[in-house]
Residue, then its C-alpha position, 0 to 999 in steps of 0.5 A: x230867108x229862114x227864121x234863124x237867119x232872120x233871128x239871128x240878124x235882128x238879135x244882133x242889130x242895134x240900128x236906129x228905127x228910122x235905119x232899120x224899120x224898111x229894112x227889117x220889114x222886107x227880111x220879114x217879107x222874105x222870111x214869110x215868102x210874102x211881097x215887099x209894097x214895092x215888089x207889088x206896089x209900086x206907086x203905094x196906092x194900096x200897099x206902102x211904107x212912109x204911108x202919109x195920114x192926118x192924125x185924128x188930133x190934127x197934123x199930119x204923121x206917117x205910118x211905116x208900113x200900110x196895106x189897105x183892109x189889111x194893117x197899118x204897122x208902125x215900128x219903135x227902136x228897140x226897147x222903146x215903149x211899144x205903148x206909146x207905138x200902139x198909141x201913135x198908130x190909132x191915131x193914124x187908123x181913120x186915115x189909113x182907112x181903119x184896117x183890122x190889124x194895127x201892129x206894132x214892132x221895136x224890132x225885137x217885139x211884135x204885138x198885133x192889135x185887133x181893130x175891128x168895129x164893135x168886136x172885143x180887142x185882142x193882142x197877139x204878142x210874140x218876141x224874135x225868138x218865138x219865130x222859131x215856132x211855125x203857129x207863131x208865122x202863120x199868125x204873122x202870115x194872116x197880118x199878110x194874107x188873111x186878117x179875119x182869120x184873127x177876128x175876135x169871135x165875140x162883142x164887146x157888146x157880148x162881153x159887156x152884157x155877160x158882165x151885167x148879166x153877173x152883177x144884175x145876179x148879183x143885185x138880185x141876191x142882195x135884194x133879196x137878202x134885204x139891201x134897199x135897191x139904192x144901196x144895192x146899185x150904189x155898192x156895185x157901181x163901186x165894184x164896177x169902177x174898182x174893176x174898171x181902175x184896176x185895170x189901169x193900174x189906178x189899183x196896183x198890183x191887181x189888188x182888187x182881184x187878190x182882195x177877191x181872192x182871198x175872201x173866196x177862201x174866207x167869205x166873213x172878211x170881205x166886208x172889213x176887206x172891202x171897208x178898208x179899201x173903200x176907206x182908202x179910195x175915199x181919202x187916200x191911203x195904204x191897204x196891206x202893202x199898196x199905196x191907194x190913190x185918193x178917188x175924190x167924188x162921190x162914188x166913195x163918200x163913205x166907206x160902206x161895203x156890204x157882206x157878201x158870202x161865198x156864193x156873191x164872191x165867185x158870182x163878183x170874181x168871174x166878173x172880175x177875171x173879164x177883161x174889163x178893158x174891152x167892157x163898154x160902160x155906156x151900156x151898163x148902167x142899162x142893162x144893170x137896171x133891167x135888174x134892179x127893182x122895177x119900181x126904182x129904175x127912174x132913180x137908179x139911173x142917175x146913179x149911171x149918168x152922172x157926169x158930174x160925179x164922173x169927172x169929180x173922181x177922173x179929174x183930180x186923179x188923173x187929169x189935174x196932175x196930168x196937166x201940172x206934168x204939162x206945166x213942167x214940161x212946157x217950162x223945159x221945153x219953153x227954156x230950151x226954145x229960149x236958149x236956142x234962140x239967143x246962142x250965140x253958136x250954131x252949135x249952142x242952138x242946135x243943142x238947145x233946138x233938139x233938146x226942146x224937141x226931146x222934150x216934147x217927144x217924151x211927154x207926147x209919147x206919154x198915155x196920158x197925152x194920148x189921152x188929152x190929145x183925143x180931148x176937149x173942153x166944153x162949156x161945163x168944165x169936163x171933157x169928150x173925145x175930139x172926134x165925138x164931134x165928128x160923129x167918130x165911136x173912138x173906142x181906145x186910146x191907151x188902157x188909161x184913156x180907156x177908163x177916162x173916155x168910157x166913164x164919161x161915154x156914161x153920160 
């Protein structure tokens, strides 16, 4: 099959995922000159569709597509959330053996995940049309053949000591301007979570970054820039044209911010531009603290590990109005189970049945339910991720459970 036919076929298709997936998995097969699981693999020991794996939130799933030390592949329908895919499928990876690539496909969409240990997260991800160009089939072809050939070249551990490298530069320059060294650490632990929230959107419209860029260009308003923003995370707010959420805790007590001049806002914009979903906080306050005033570094720490402050600021921001969704949900769908059971129609209840469980499967497909299915209670009121008991690094659940599970990976 060439790509135009293969193009042309799945542009037009408007199948169901559970019609199309197999289907369109062997087309690409042909397109790529590569074996279908059965062609190679007929008793699915190593290479399968419907592969059986226990979730790592319990139950048992399956992945569509599975070839060990190779991928798991999970499709959508098209247009579906390919999210909430990537979500579902992480949740498969330790059954299926952890392999390097987790893909994921609404038959219109591809997009290849990077799993490998304590290496940076990358995505490669390309439409039907973009089949057409032969570096964009060879990519596939490494998913098939040769994995390591889309290894990420750097840590996250690298990453993440490049960050602290340019906000221990950054301290440093403050300190030695005359900032106290408590003052200091208090002021780039909130430009480290502004980086870390706007990643996820908790800051729209990557404001932080265009607040940044701007005072480039006008070092003497970042300061006022920087109070107002500050302001606004504290209470609730609006800066410019964006709506800011309320940051409880006390990361943002107050709305302090310390002047920086042209040379500290390149040093706090390279920083910015990382990806700082790949950055792993449980090292940073360390390593922040390497340079910090030496005779400080005992009381800085807390400023780091303190759990309760964490949760003060995730809780009523993301987990409190999370779970007042969840009463909703579970209101609708308790409704419906009701109505089932008491129609007096096969019909009745098998509409009322499915209802329930369309429900259910919209708020599972949710980021923030990927997110608390990897999370527990434990006795203080906050929360880890269920596989930490396990003895299990669980490295990403969603961009916004990312932020959640490394902030309270600080403690």
């Amino acid at each position: 099959m060439t790509p135009d036919q293969f193009i042309k076929k799945w542009k037009a298709a408007e199948l169901k995922e559970r019609s199309a997936a197999q289907s369109h998995f062997i087309d690409l097969c042909r397109m790529l000159d590569e074996p279908a699981p059965t062609d190679v693999d007929p008793t699915g020991d190593w290479y399968a569709f419907e592969r059986g794996a226990t979730k790592t939130t319990g139950g048992e799933g399956w992945a569509d597509v599975w070839k060990r030390d190779h991928f798991g592949w999970e499709y959508k329908g098209k247009r579906k959330d390919l999210n909430a895919a990537f979500a579902q499928l992480q949740q498969y990876a330790l059954a299926l053996e952890n392999p390097p690539l987790l893909v994921v496909c609404d038959l219109d969409r591809f997009r290849i995940h990077t799993n490998w240990t304590n290496s940076i997260s990358e995505v490669h991800d390309f439409s039907l049309e973009d089949l057409r160009d032969a570096n964009v089939r060879q990519k596939l072809k490494w998913v098939f053949t040769d994995p390591d050939q889309l290894k990420p070249g750097k840590t996250r551990q690298a990453l993440t000591e490049e960050a602290a490298a340019e906000f221990a530069k950054l301290a440093q320059r403050l300190r030695d301007r005359g900032h106290e060294a408590e003052t200091v650490a208090h002021f780039i632990n909130r430009l480290v979570f502004c980086m870390f929230a706007e990643d996820v959107d908790l800051l729209p419209n990557k404001m932080f970054k265009r607040m940044l860029e701007h005072a480039a260009t006008r070092p003497d308003d970042f300061q006022a820039l920087a109070t107002d923003l500050f302001k606004a995370m504290q209470s609730g707010g609006r800066v410019g044209f964006e709506q800011v959420a309320w940051f409880n805790g006390g990361l943002f007590n107050d709305d302090s911010a310390l002047p920086l001049n042209a040379d500290d806002i390149a040093i706090t914009l390279k920083a910015a531009r990382l990806d700082w979903a790949e950055v792993d906080p449980s090292i940073l306050g360390t390593l922040f603290e390497r340079g910090l005033d030496p005779d400080k570094r005992s009381q800085l720490g807390a400023h780091y590990t303190d759990r309760e402050k964490i949760m003060m600021i995730v809780d009523p921001v993301i987990v409190r109005p999370w779970l007042a969704e969840w009463e909703a949900a579970k209101t609708a769908i308790a409704s419906s189970v009701d109505k089932s059971r008491t129609a007096k129609s096969a019909g009745a209840r098998t509409k009322a049945h499915d209802q329930a469980v369309s429900d259910y499967r919209a708020f599972s497909n949710t980021t923030e339910f990927q997110l608390y299915a990897h999370l527990t209670p434990i006795e203080d009121g906050s929360f880890v991720p269920k596989t930490a008991f396990n003895g299990i690094d669980l490295d990403e659940v969603g961009s916004l459970g990312h932020l959640v599970v490394s902030l309270i990976r600080i403690a």
